[in-house]
Backbone as CSV, one residue per row, in Angstrom:
resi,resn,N_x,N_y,N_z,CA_x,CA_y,CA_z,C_x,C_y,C_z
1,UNK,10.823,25.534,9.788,9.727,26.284,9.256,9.575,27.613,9.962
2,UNK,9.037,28.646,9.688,8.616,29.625,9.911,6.836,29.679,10.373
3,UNK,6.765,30.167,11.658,5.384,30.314,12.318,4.799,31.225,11.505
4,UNK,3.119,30.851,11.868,2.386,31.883,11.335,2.608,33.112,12.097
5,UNK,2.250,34.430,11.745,2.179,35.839,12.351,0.989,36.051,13.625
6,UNK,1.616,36.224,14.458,0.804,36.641,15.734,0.116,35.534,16.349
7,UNK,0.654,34.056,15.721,0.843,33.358,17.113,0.999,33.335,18.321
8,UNK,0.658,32.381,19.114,1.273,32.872,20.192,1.700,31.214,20.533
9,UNK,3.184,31.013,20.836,3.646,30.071,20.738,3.748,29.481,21.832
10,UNK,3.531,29.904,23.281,3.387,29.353,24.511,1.764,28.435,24.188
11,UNK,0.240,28.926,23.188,-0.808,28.165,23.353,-0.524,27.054,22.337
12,UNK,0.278,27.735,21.350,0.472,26.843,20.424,1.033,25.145,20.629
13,UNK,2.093,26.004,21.459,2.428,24.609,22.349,1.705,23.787,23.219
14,UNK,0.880,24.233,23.767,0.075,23.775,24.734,-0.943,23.002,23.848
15,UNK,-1.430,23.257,23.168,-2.373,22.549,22.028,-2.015,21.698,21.693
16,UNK,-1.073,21.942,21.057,-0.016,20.603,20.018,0.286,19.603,21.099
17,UNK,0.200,19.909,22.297,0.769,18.805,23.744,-0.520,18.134,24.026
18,UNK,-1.588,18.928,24.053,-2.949,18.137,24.500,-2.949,17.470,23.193
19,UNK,-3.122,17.725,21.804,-3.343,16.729,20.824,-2.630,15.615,20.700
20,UNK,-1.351,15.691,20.978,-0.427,14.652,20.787,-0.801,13.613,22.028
21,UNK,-1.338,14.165,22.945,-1.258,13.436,24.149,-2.686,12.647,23.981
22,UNK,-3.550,12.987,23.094,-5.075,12.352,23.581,-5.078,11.400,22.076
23,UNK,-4.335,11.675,21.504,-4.214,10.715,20.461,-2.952,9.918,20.440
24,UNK,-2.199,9.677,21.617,-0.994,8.736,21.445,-2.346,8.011,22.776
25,UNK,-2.876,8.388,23.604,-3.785,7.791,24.376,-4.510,6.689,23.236
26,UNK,-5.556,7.163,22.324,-5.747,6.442,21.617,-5.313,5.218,20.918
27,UNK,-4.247,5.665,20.146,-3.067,4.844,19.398,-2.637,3.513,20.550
28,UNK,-2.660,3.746,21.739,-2.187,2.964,22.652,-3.536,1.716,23.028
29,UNK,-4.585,2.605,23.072,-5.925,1.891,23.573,-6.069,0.677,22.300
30,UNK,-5.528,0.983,21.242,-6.232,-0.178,20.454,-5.349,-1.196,20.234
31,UNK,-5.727,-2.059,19.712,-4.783,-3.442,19.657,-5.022,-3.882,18.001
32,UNK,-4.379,-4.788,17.719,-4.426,-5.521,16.398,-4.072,-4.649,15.443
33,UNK,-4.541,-5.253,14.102,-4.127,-4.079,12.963,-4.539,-2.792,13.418
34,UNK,-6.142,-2.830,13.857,-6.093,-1.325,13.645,-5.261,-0.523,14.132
35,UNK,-4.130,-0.576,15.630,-3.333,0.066,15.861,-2.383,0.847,14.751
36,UNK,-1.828,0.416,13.170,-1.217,0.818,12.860,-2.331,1.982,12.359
37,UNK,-3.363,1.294,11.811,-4.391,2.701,10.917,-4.132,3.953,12.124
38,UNK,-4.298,3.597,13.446,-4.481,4.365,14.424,-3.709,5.045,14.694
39,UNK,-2.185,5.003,14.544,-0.943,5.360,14.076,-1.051,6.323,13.382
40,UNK,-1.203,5.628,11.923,-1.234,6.671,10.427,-2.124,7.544,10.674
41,UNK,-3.224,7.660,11.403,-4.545,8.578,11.303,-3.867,9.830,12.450
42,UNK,-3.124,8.879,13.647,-2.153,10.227,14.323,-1.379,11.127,13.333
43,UNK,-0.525,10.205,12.723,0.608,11.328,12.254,0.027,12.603,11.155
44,UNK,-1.797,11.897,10.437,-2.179,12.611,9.614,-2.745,14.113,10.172
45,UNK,-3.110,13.767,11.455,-4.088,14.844,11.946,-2.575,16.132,12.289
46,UNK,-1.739,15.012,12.841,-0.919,15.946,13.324,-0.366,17.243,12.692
47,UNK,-0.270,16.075,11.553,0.635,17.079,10.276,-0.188,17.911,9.927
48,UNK,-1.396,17.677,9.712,-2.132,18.603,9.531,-2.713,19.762,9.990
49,UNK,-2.329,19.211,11.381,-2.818,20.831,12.639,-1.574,21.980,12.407
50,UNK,-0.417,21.023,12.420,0.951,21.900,12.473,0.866,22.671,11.091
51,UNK,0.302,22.286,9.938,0.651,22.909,8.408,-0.989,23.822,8.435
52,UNK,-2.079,23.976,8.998,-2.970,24.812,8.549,-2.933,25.177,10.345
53,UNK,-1.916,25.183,11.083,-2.297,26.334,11.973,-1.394,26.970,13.028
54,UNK,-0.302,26.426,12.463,1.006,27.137,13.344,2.329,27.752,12.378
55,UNK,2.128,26.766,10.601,3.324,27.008,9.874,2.799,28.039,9.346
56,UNK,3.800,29.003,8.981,3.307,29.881,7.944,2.588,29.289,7.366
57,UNK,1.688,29.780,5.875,1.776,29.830,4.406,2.699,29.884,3.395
């Protein structure tokens, strides 16, 4: 993919590292089914930070 314009990809990274990190924390804390919802609800947010705030348009 192609970044958005005037990013700055050193915070970008740094963001995307704290998010991934406080929600695989999560994902880990829970047990039983809900772990997988807890899962799916990671990969949703994720995808979603990366497509409305680092990929282009």
């Amino acid at each position: 993919g192609v970044f958005r314009a005037g990013i700055d990809p050193h915070a970008a990274a740094l963001t995307l590292t704290a998010l991934i990190d406080g929600l695989a924390t999560h994902v880990l804390s829970v047990s039983g089914p809900e772990s997988a919802t807890a899962a799916d609800a990671m990969h949703t947010t994720l995808t979603t930070h990366v497509t409305h705030t680092i990929l282009a348009p």
